[in-house]
Backbone as CSV, one residue per row, in Angstrom:
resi,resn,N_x,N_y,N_z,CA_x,CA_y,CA_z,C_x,C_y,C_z
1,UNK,86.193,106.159,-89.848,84.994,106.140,-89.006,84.772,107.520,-88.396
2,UNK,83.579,107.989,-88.213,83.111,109.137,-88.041,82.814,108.632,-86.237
3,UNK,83.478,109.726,-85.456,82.849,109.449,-83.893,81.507,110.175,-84.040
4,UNK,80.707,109.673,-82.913,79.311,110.597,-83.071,78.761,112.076,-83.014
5,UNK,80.161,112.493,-81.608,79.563,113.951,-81.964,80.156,114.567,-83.284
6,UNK,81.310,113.998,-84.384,81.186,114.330,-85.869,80.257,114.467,-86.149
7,UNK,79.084,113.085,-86.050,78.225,112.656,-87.337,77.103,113.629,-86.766
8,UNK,76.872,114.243,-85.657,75.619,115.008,-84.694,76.042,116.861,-85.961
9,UNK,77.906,116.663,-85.708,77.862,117.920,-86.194,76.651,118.367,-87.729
10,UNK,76.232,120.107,-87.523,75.176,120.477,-88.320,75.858,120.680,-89.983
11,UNK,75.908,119.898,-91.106,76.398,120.408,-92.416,76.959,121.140,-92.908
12,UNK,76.530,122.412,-92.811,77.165,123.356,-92.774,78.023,124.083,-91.534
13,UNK,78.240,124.034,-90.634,79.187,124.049,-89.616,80.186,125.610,-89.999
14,UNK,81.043,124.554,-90.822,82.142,125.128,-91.589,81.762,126.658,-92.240
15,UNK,80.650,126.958,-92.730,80.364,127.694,-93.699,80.629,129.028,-93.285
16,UNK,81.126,129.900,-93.827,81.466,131.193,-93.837,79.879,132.197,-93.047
17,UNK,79.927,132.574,-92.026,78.769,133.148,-91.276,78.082,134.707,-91.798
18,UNK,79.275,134.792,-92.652,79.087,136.459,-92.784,77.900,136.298,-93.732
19,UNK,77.683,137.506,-93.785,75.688,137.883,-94.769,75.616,139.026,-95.148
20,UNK,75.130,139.557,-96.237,74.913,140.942,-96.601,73.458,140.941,-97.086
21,UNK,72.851,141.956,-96.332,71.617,141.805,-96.418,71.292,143.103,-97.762
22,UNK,69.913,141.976,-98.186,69.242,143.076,-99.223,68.230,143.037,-99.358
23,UNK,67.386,144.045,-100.187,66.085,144.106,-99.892,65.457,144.444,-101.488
24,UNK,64.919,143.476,-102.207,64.255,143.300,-103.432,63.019,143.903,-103.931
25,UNK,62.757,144.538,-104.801,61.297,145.279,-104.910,61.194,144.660,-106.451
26,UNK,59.792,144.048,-106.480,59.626,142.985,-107.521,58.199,143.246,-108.298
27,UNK,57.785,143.374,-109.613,56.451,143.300,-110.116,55.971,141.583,-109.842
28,UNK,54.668,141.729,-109.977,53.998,140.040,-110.023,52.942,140.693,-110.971
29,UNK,53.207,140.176,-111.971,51.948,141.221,-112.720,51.428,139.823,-113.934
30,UNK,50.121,139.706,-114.725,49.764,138.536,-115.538,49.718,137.614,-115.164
31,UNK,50.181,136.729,-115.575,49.831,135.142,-115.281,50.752,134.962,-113.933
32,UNK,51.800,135.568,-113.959,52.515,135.176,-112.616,51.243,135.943,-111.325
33,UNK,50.602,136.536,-111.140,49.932,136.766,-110.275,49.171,135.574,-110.123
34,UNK,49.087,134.131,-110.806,48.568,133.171,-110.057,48.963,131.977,-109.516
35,UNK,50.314,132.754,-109.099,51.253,131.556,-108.917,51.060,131.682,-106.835
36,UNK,51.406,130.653,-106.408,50.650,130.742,-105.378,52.096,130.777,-104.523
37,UNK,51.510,131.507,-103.139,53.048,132.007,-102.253,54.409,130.688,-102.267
38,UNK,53.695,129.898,-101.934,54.960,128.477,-101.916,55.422,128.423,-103.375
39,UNK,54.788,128.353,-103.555,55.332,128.264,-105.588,56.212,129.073,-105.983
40,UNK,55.887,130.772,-105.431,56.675,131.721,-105.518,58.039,131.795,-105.329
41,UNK,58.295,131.016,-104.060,59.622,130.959,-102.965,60.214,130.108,-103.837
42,UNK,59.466,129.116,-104.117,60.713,127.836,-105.214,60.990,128.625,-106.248
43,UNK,59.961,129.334,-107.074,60.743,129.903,-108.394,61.281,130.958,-108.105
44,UNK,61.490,131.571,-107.109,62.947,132.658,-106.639,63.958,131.916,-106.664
45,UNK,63.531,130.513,-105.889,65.186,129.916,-105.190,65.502,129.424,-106.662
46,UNK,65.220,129.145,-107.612,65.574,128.366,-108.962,65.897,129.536,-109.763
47,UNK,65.340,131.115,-110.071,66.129,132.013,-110.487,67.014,132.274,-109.583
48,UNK,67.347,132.175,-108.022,68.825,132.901,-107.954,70.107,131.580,-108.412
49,UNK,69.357,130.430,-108.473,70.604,129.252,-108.705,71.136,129.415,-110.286
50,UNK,69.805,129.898,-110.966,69.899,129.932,-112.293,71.066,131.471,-112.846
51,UNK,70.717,132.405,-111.871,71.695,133.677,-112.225,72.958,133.555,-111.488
52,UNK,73.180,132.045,-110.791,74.428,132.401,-109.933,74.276,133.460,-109.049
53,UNK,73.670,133.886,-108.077,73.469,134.801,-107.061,74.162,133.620,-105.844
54,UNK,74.651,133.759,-105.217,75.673,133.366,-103.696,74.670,133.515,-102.657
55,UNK,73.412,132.577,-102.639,72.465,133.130,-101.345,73.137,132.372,-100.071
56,UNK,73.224,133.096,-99.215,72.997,132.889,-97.634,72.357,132.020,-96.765
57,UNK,72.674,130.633,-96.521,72.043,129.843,-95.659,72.205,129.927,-94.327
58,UNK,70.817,129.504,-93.701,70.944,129.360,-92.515,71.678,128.499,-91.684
59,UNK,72.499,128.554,-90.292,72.945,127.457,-90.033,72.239,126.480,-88.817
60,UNK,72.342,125.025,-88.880,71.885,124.335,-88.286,71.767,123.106,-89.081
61,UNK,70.912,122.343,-88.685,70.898,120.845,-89.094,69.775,120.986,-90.396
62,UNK,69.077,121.672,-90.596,68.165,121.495,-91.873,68.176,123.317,-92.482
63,UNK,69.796,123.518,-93.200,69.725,124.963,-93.714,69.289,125.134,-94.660
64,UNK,68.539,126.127,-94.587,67.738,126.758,-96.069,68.451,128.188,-96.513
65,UNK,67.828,128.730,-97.555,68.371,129.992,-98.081,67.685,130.719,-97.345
66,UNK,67.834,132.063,-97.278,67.052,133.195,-96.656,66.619,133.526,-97.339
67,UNK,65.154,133.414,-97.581,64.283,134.355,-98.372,63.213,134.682,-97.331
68,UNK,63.000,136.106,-97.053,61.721,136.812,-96.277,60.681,137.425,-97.443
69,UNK,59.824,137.204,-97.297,58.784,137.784,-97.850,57.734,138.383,-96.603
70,UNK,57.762,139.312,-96.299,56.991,139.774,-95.298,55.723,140.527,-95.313
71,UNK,55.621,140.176,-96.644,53.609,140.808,-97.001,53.061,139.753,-97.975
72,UNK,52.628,138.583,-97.865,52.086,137.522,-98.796,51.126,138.922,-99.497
73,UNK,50.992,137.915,-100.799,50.204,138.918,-101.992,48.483,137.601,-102.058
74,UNK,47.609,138.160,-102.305,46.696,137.432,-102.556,46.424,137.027,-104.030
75,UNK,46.122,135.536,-103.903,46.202,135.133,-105.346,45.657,135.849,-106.298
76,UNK,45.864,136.057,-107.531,44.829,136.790,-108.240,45.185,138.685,-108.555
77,UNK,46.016,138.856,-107.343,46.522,140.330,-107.494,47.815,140.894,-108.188
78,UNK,47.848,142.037,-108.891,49.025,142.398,-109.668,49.568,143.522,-108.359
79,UNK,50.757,143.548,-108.238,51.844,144.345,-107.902,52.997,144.941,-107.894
80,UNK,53.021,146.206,-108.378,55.091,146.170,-108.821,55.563,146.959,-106.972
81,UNK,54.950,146.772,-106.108,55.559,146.787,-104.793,55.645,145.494,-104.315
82,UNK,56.152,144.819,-104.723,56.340,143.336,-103.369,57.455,143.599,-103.034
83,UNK,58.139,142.910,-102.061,59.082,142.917,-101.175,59.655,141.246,-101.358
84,UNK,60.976,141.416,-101.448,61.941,140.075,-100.989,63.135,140.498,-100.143
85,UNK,62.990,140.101,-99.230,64.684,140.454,-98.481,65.222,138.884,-98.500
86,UNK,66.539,139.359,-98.901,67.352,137.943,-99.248,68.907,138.243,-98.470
87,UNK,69.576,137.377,-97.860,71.170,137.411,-97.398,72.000,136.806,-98.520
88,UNK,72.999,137.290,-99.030,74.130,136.562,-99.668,75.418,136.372,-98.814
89,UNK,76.033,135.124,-99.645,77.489,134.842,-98.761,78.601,136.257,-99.673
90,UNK,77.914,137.410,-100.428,78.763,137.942,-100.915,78.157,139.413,-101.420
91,UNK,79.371,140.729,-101.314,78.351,141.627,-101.577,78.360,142.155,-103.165
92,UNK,77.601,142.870,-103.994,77.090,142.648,-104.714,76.468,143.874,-105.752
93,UNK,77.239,144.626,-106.149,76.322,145.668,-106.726,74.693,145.931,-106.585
94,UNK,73.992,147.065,-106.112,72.405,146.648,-106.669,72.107,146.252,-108.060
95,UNK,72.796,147.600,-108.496,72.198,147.422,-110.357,72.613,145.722,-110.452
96,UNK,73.988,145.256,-110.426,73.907,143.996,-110.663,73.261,143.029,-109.930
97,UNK,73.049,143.227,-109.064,72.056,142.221,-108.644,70.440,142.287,-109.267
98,UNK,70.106,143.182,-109.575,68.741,143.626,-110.280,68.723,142.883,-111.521
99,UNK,70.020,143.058,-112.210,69.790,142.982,-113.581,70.393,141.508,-113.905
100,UNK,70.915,140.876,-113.119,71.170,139.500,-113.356,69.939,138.373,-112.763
101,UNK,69.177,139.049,-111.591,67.900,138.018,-111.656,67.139,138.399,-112.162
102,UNK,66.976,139.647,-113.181,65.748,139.917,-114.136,66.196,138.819,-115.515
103,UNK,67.685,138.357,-115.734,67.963,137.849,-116.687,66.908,136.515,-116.650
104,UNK,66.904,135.660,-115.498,66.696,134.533,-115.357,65.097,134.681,-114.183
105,UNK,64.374,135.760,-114.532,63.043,135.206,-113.971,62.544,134.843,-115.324
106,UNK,60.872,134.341,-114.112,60.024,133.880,-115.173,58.992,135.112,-115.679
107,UNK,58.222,135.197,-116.706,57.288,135.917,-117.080,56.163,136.405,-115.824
108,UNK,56.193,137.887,-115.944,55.551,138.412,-115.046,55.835,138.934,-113.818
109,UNK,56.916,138.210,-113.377,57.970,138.756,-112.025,59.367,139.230,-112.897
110,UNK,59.202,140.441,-112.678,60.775,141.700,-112.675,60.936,142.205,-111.471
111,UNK,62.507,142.294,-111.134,62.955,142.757,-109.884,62.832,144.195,-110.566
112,UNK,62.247,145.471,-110.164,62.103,147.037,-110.250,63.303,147.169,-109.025
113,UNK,63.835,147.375,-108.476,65.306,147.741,-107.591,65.746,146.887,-106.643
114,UNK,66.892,147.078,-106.314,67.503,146.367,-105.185,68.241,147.039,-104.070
115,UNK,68.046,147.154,-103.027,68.780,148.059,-102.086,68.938,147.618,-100.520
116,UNK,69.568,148.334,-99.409,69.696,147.827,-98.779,68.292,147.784,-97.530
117,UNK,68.274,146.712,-96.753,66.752,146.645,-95.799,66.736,148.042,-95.185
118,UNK,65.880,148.954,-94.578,66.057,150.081,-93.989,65.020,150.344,-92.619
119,UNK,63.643,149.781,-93.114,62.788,149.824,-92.087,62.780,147.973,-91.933
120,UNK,62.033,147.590,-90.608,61.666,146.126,-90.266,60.557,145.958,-90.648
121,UNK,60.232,144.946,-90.931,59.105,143.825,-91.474,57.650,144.521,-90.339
122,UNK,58.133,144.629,-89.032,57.099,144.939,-88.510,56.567,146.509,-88.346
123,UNK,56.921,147.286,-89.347,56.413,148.557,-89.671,55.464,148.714,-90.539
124,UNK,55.061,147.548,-91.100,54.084,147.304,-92.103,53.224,147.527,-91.202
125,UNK,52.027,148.486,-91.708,50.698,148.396,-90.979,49.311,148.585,-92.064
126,UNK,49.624,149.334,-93.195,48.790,149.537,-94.162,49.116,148.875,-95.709
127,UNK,48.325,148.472,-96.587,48.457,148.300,-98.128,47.532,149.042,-98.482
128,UNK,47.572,149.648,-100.005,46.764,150.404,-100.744,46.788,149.750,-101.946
129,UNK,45.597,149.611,-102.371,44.378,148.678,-103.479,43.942,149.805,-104.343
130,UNK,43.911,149.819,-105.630,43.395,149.657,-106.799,42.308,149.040,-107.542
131,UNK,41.289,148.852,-107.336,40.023,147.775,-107.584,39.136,148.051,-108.923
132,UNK,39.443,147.479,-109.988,38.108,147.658,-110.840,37.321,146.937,-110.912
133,UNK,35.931,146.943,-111.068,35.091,145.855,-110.684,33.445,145.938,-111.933
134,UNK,33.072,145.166,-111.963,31.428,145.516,-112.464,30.613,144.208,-111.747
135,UNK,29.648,145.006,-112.134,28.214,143.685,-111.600,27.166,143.551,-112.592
136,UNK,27.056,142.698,-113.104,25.920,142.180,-114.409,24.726,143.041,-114.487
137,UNK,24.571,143.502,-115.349,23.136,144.099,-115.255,22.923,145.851,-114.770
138,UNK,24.292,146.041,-114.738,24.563,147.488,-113.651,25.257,148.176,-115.010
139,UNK,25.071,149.938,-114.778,26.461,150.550,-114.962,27.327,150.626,-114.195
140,UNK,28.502,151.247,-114.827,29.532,151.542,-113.673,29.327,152.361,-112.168
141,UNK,28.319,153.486,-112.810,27.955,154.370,-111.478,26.955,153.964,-111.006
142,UNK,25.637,152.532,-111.345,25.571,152.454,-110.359,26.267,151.522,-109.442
143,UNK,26.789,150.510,-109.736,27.876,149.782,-109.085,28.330,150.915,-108.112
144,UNK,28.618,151.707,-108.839,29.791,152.634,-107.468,28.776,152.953,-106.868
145,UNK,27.598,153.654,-106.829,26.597,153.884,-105.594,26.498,152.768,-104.971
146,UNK,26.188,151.855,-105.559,25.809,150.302,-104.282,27.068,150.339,-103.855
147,UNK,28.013,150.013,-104.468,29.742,150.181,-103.309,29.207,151.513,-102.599
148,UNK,28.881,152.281,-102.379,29.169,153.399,-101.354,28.443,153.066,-100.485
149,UNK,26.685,152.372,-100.929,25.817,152.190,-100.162,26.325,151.079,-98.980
150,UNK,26.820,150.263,-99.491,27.752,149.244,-99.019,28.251,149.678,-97.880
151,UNK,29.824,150.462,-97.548,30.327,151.356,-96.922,29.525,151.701,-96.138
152,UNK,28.581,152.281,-96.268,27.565,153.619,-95.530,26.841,152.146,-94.014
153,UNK,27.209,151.237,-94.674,26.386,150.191,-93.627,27.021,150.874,-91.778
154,UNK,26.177,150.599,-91.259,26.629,150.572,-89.522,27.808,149.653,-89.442
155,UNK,27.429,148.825,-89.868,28.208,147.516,-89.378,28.749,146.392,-90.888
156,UNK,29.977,146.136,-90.746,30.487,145.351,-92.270,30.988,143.969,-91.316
157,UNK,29.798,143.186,-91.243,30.331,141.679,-90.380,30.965,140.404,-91.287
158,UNK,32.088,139.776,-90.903,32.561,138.870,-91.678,32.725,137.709,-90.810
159,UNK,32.452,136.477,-91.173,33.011,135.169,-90.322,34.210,135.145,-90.257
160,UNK,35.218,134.851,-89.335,36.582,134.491,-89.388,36.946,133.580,-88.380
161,UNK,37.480,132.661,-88.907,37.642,131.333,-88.439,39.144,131.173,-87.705
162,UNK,39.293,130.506,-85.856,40.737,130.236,-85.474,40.244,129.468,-85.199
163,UNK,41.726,128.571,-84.962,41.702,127.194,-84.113,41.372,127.044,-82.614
164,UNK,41.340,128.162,-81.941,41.442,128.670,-80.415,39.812,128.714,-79.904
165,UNK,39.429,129.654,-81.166,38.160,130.194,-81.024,36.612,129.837,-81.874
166,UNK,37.347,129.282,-82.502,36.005,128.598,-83.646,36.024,129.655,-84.740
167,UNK,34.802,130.237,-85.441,33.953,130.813,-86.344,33.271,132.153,-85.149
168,UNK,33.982,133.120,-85.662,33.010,134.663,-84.991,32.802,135.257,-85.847
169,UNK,32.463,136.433,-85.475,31.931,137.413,-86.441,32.628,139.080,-85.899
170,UNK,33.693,139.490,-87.056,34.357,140.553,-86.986,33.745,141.222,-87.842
171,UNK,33.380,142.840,-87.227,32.909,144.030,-88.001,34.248,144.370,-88.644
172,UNK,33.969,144.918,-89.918,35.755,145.095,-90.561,35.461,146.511,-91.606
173,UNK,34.188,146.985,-91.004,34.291,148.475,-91.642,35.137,149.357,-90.961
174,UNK,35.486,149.385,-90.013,36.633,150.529,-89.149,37.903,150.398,-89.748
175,UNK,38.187,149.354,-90.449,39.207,148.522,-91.079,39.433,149.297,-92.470
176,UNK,38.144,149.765,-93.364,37.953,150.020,-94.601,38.550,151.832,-94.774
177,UNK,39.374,152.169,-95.285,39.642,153.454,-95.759,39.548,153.486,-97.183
178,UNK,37.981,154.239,-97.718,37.767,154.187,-99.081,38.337,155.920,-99.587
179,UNK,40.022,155.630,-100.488,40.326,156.950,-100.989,39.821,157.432,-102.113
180,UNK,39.227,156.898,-102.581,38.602,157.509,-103.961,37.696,156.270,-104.630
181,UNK,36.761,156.701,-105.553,35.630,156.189,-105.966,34.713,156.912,-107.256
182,UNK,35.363,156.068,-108.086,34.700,156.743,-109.684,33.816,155.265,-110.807
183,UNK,33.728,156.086,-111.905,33.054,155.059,-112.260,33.507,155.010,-114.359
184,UNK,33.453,154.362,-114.976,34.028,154.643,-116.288,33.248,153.376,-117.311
185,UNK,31.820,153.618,-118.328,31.201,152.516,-118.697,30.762,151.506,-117.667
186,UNK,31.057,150.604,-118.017,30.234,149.345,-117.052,30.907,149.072,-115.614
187,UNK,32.368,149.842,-115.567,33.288,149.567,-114.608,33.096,150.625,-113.470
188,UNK,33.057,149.725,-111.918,33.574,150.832,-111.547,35.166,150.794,-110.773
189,UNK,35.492,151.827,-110.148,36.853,151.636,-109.717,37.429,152.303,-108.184
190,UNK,37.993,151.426,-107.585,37.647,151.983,-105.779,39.376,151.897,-105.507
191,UNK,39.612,153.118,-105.034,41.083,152.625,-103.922,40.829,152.970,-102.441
192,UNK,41.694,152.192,-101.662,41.075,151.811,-100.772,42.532,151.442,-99.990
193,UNK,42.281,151.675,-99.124,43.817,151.418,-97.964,43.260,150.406,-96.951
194,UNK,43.962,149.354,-96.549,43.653,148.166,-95.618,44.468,147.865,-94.928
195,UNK,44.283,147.590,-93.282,45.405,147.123,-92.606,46.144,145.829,-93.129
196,UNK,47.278,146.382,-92.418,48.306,144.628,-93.717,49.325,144.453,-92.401
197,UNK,49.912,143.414,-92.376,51.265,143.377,-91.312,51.057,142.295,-90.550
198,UNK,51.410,142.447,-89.363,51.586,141.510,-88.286,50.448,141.688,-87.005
199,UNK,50.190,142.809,-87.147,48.856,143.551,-86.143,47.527,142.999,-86.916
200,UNK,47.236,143.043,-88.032,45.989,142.745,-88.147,45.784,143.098,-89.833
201,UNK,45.622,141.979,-90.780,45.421,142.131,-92.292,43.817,141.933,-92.727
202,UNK,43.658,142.895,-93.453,42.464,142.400,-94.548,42.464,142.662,-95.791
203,UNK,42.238,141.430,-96.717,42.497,141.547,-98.105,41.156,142.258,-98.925
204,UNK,41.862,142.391,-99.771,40.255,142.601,-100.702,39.607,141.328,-100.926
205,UNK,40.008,140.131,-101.219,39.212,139.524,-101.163,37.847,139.174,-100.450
206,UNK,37.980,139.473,-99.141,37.305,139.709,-97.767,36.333,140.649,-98.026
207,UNK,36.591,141.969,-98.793,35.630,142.929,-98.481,34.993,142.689,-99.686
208,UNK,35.170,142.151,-100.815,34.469,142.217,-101.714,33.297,140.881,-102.072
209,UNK,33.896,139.909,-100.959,32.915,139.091,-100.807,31.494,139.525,-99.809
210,UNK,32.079,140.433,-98.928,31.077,140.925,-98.179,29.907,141.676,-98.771
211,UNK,30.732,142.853,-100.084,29.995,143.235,-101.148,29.023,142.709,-101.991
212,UNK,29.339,141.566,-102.398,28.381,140.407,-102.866,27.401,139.855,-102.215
213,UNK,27.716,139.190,-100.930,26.491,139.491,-99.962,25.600,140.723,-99.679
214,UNK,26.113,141.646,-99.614,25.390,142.818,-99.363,24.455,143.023,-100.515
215,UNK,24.412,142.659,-102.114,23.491,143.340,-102.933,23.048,141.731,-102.948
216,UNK,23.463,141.108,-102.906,22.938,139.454,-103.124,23.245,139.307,-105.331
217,UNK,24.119,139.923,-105.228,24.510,138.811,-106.290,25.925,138.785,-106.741
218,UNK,26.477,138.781,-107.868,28.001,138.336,-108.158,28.649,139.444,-108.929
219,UNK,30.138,139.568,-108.479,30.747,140.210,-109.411,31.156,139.806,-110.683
220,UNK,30.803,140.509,-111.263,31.109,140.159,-113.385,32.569,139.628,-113.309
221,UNK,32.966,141.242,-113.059,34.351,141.173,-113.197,34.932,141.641,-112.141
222,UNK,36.549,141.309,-112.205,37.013,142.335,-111.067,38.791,142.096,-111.320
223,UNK,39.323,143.328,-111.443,40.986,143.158,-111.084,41.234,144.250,-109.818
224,UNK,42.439,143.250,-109.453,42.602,143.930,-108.188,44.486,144.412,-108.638
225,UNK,44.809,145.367,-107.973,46.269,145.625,-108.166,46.936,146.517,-106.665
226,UNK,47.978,146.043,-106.078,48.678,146.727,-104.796,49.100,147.505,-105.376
227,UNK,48.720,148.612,-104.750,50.045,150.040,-105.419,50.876,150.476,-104.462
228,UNK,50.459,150.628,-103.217,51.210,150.921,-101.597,51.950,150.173,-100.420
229,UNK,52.341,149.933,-100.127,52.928,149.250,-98.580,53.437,150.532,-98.059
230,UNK,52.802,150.819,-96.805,53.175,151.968,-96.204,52.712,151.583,-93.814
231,UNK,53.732,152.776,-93.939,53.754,152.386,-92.041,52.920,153.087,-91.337
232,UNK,52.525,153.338,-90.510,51.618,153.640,-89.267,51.574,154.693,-89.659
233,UNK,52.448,155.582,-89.743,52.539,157.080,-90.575,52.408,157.365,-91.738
234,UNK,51.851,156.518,-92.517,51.801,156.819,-93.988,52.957,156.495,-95.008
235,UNK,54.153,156.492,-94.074,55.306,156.380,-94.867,55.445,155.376,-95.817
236,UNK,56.008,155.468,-97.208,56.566,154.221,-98.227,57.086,153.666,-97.594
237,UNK,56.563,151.956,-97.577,57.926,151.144,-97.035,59.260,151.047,-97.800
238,UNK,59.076,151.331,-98.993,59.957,150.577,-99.962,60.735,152.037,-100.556
């Protein structure tokens, strides 16, 4: 018979506390770019069970593995900068750790390095975008003039919806840093730096819907790709 404060005790209890922290830099590129953030986290936790990786649980009454992801990716986008920071109960070569969960991902996600965490999650303040895009009926340059014309607005207003506050309306051109802007056949192509983090995010999705409103009609096409995560200073996070 188990007395109660046994049966109260948390599962893991016993478990070895120690952790070695690491910090994952991963492509999401093709079809895996439409795998959606929750989806993501399960098919990590099923490649590290699948490569035998020793992850790190939390302790308490309902422990999970440690997986941080501290910049969600928007559906639809390619990136070989994402970020995973993960704890193991054990430490671990990088190269081998790289090259044993590249054995056992799925198509489209490769771990590109493994090393140790260096800056915090909350140094994130910027991402940098890659955008090719067209609009029916357009060339590429002029697409890119209406994108500039776009930009050039006073004011770039978007609805954004809380639970606190209802539906307002945020200007989100102060937000927009357009680094370059060309044009190639029917395409054109914009990079563009956006606040990202814990202070205040905007995706491309956001601005390019605003874009669509602004000429009143639809984008043809469009790929989007992260090339940057960088801090208040410009710095690489990764």
């Amino acid at each position: 018979m188990f007395t109660v404060a046994e049966m109260l005790q948390p599962k893991n209890q016993n478990l070895r506390l120690t952790k070695y922290e690491y910090r994952l830099v991963f492509e999401k590129t093709g079809r895996a770019k439409y795998i959606s953030h929750l989806d993501l986290m399960r098919c990590f936790q099923r490649a590290f069970k699948r490569a035998g990786i020793p992850l790190w649980y939390t302790q308490g009454f309902n422990p999970h593995a440690y997986l941080m992801f501290p910049l969600a990716l928007s559906l639809g986008t390619d990136s070989s900068v994402e970020i995973l920071d993960i704890a193991l109960t054990e430490q671990l070569p990088f190269d081998e750790l790289r090259d044993k969960m590249n054995t056992s991902m799925p198509e489209g996600l490769r771990i590109v390095s493994a090393g140790e965490p260096v800056m915090k999650h909350t140094e994130i303040v910027f991402a940098e975008y890659e955008v090719d895009f067209s609009v029916k009926g357009q060339t590429g340059d002029e697409t890119a003039r209406c994108f500039s014309d776009f930009l050039s607005q006073e004011k770039i207003e978007v609805e954004k919806r809380s639970k606190k506050r209802g539906a307002n309306l945020v200007d989100i051109k102060p937000h927009i840093n357009l680094l370059s802007i060309s044009s190639e056949g029917e395409y054109a192509r914009v990079s563009l730096r956006l606040p990202a983090g814990s202070e205040f995010n905007l995706n491309t999705n956001v601005v390019f819907e605003a874009f669509e409103a602004f000429f009143g009609g639809r984008i043809d096409m469009i790929y989007t790709k992260r090339t940057k995560i960088l801090t208040r200073s410009l710095e690489n996070f990764i």
